[in-house]
C-alpha positions in Angstrom: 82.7 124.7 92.3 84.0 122.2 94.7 83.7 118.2 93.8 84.5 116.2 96.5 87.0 112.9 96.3 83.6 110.8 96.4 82.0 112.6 93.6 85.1 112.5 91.6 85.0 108.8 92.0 81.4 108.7 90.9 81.6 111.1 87.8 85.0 108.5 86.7 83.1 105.8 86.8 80.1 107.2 84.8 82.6 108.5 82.4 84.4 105.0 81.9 80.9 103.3 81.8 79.7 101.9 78.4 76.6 101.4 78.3 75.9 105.4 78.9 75.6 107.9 76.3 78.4 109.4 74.6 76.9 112.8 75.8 76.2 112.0 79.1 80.5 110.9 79.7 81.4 113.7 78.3 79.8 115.5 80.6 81.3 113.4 83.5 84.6 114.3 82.2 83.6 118.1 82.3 83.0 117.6 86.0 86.0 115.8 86.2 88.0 118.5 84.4 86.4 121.3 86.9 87.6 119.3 90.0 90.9 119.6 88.7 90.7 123.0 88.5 90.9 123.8 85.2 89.7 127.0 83.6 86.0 127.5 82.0 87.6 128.0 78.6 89.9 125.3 78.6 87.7 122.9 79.2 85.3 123.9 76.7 88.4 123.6 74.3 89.3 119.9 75.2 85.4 119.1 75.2 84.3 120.7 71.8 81.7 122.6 73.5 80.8 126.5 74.1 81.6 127.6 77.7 78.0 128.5 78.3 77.7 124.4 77.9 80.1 124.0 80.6 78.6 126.0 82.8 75.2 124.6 82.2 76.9 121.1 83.0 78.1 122.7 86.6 74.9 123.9 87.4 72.6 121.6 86.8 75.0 118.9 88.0 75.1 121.2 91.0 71.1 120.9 91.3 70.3 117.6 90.3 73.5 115.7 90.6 73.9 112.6 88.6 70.5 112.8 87.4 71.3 116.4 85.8 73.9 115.2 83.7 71.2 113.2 81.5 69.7 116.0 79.0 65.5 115.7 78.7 64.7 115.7 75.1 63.8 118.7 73.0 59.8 119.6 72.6 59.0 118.9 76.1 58.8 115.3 75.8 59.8 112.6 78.6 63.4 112.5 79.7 65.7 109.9 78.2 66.1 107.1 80.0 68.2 107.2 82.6 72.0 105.0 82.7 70.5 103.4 85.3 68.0 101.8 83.5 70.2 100.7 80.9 71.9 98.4 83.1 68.7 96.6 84.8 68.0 95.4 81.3 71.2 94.1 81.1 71.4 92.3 84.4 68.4 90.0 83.9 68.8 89.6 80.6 72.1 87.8 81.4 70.2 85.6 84.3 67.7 82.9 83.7 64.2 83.8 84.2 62.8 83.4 87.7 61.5 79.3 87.9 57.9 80.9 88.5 57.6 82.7 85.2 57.5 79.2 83.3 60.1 80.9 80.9 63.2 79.3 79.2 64.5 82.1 77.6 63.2 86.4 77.5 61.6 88.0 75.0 61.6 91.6 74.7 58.0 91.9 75.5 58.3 89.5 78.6 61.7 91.3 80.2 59.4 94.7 79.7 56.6 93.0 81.7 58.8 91.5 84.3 61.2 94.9 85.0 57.6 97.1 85.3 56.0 94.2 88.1 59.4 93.3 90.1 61.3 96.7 89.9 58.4 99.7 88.5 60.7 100.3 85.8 58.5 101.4 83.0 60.5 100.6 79.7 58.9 99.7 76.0 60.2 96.4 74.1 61.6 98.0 71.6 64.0 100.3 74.0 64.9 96.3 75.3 65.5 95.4 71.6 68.0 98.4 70.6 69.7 97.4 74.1 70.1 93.8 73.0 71.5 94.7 69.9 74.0 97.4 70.8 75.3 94.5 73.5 75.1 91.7 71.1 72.9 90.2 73.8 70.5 87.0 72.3 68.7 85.1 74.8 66.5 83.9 72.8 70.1 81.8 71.4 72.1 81.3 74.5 69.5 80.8 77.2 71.9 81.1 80.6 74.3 83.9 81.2 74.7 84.4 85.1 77.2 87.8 86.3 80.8 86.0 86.6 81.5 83.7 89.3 85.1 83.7 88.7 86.9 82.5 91.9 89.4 84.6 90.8 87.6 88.0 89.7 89.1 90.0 92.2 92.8 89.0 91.4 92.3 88.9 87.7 90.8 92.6 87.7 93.3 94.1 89.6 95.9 92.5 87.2 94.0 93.7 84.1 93.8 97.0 85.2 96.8 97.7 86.4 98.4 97.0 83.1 96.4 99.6 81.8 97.0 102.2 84.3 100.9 101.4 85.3 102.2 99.1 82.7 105.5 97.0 83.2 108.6 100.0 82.3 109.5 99.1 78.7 106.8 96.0 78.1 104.3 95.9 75.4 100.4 95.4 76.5 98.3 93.8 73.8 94.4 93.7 74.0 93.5 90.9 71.7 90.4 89.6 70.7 87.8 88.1 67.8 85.2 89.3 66.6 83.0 86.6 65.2 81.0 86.0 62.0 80.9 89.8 60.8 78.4 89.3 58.2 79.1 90.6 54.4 75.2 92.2 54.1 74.4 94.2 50.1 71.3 96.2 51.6 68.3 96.3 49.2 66.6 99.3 50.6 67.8 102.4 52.5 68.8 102.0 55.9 66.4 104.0 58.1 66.2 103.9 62.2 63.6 101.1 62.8 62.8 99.5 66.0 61.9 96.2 66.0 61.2 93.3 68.3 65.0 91.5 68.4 63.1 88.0 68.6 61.5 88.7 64.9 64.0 87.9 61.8 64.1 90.3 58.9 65.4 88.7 55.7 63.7 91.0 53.1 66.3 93.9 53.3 69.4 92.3 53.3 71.4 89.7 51.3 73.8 87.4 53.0 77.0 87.2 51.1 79.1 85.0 54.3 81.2 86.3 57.0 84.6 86.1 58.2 86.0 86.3 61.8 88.5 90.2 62.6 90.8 88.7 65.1 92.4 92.3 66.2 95.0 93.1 68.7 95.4 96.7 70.2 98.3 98.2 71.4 97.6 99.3 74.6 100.4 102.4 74.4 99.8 103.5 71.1 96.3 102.7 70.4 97.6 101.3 66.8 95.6 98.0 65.7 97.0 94.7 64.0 93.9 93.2 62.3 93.6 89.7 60.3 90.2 88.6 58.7 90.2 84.9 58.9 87.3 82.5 57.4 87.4 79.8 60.5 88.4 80.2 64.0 89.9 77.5 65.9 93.2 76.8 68.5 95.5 76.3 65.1 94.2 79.6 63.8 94.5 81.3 66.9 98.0 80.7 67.7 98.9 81.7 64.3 97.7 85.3 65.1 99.6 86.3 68.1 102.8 85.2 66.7 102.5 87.5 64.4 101.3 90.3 66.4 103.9 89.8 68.6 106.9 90.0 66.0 107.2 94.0 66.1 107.9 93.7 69.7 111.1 91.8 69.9 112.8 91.5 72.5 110.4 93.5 74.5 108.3 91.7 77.8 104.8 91.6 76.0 101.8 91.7 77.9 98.8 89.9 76.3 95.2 90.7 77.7 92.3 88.1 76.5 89.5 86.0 77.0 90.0 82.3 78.7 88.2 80.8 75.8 89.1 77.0 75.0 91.0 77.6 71.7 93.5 80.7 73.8 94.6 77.8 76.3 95.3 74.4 73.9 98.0 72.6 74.6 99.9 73.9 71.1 98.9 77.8 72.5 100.6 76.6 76.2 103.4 75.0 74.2 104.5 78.2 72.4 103.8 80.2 75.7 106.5 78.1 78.0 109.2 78.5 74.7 108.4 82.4 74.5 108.8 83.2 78.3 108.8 87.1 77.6 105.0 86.8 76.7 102.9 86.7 79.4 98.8 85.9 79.1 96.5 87.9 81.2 92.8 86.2 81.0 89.5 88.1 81.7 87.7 86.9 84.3 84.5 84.4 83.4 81.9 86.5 81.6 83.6 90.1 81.9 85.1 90.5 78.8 84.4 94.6 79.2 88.1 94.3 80.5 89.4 93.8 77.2 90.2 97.1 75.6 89.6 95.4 71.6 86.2 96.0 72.3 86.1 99.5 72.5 87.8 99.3 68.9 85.3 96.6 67.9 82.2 98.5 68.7 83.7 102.0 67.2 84.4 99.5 63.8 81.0 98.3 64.2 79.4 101.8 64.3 81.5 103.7 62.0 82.2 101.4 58.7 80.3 98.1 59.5 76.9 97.8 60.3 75.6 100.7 57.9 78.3 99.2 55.0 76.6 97.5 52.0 78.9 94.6 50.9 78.8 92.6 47.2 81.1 89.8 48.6 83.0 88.8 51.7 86.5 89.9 49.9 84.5 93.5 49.8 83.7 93.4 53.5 87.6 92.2 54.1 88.6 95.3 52.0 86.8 97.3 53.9 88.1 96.2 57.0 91.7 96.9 56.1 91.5 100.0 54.6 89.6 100.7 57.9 92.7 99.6 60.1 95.2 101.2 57.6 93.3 104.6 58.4 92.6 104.0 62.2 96.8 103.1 62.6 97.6 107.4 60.6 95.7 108.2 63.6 95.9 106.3 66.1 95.4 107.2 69.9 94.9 105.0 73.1 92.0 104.6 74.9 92.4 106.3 78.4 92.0 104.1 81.0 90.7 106.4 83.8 88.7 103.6 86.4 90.7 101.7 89.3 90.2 98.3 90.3 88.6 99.4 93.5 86.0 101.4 91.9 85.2 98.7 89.2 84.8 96.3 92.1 82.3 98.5 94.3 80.7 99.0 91.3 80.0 95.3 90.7 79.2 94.5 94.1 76.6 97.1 93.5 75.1 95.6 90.6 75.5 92.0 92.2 73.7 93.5 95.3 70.5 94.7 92.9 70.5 91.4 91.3 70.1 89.3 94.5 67.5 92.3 96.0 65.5 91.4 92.3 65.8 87.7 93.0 65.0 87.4 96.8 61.6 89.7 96.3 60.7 87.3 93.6 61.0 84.5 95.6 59.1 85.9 99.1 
């Protein structure tokens, strides 16, 4: 099966993207695997399927193209919906409404309405509400959120990733983030896969014991994680975590990838920078922190030992954080960077593209 240099660039993208499906990238990287030329059994070793899968992948990929890589669901019931999808929710959600709606903020129910009258994209609130919550997205709180302006996107993404896919010879990258207010919830009753209108609270299953703030840095090479729980965050206690993540890495150029947030750029955090000139600060651009590689380690934590956790106390939730880290670092592995600068660029001038078509038929 032949994959042409364009498709190959497609199915990477897809496969870096996400906000698909796990199943749908691995199925990108299948494709990806057959360009290369690899046997049928080999790459059903390295993808944990049978080879009668792989073959299933080429042909209907073969047929359908990009649309055939997204599986319809069992019983004859409507195909899942598509990547696509998934990322017009996103895109308005982040934009105020149009002046005409009369709108501050979205709702669930009123993004639904607005994506089936300006686009014909069909979708149900609740579909909107998992998608708000798997991207931590809460319009309801932060009103305005426009795709990044940043005079400097260009440069900045180009830097980013090419310290992910040709580091400095001997240098140290760091991806270092927080993750804020990670709440210490004792579940009352079992936790079952309800959808529910994000807008609505629900109190009545939960008890609120605090929260404390992971600040985290990966290791870019080794995929190993430094991790500090911390009760307040602010420039002082900032500064006090990448001097210690640093310290393993004397005398080593270090690399440090982050978000330009007020308390990474005080004039303490500049201070330490100019008398430790073998650290080097690379800032995501304005609203893109996707760049950062902590938060694929921040949404795998998320999934795998915090959000379905029940936790008597914050010390509990701290505990469970460490140990969590402790057993991530026995095993740790990078994340493979596999998309280029050019391709993440054509594919946000894709997505800026749709966003001014959605804006400019609202306004005619």
């Amino acid at each position: 099966m032949h994959i042409s240099s364009e498709q190959i660039t497609e199915l990477r993208a897809l496969a870096a993207d996400r906000h698909v499906t796990a199943d749908v990238a691995l199925r990108a990287r299948i494709l990806l695997w057959v360009g290369e030329g690899r046997r049928r059994k080999d790459i059903a070793e390295l993808a944990g399927v049978s080879a009668i899968t792989v073959d299933r992948t080429k042909a209907r990929y073969a047929e359908l193209g990009l649309a055939g890589l997204v599986e319809k669901k069992r019983g004859g019931g409507k195909a899942q919906v598509p990547p696509q999808t998934r990322g017009r929710v996103i895109a308005p959600t982040k934009m105020t409404p149009p002046p005409e709606s009369g709108l501050s903020h979205w709702s669930t129910r009123t993004l639904a309405d607005y994506l089936k009258r300006a686009e014909g994209i069909k979708v149900s609130f609740h579909y909107i509400a998992r998608i708000w919550r798997e991207e931590h997205l809460k319009p309801h709180r932060s009103g305005t959120f426009k795709l990044s302006k940043d005079s400097a996107f260009a440069e900045k993404v180009a830097d980013i990733v090419g310290l992910y896919l040709d580091p400095p010879g001997g240098a140290v990258v760091l991806s270092i983030d927080e993750k804020t207010q990670v709440q210490a919830l004792d579940r009352t009753q079992p936790v079952l896969p309800v959808t529910f209108d994000a807008t609505e609270k629900r109190t009545h299953d939960y008890v609120r014991h605090g929260t404390t703030n992971l600040f985290a840095a990966l290791n870019v090479g080794t995929g190993e994680v430094f991790g500090e729980c911390k009760p307040n965050r602010n420039g002082e206690t900032f500064l006090a975590f990448p001097k210690k993540a640093v310290k393993p890495h004397a005398g080593k150029e270090i690399h440090i990838v982050l978000d330009n947030l007020s308390t990474h750029t005080t004039p303490d955090v500049k201070k330490w920078l100019a008398e430790n000139p073998h650290v080097h600060f690379h800032f995501t651009p304005v609203g893109s922190s996707w760049l950062n590689q902590i938060e694929n380690f921040f949404g795998i934590i998320t999934r795998q030992s915090i959000r379905r956790g029940m936790f008597s106390s914050v010390r509990v939730l701290i505990k469970q954080i460490r140990d969590y880290i402790d057993s991530w670092n026995a095993n740790a592995k990078s994340f493979i960077w596999t998309a280029t600068a050019g391709e993440i660029l054509a594919k946000v001038r894709i997505v800026t593209a749709n966003v001014r078509k959605l804006v400019n038929n609202n306004d005619n």
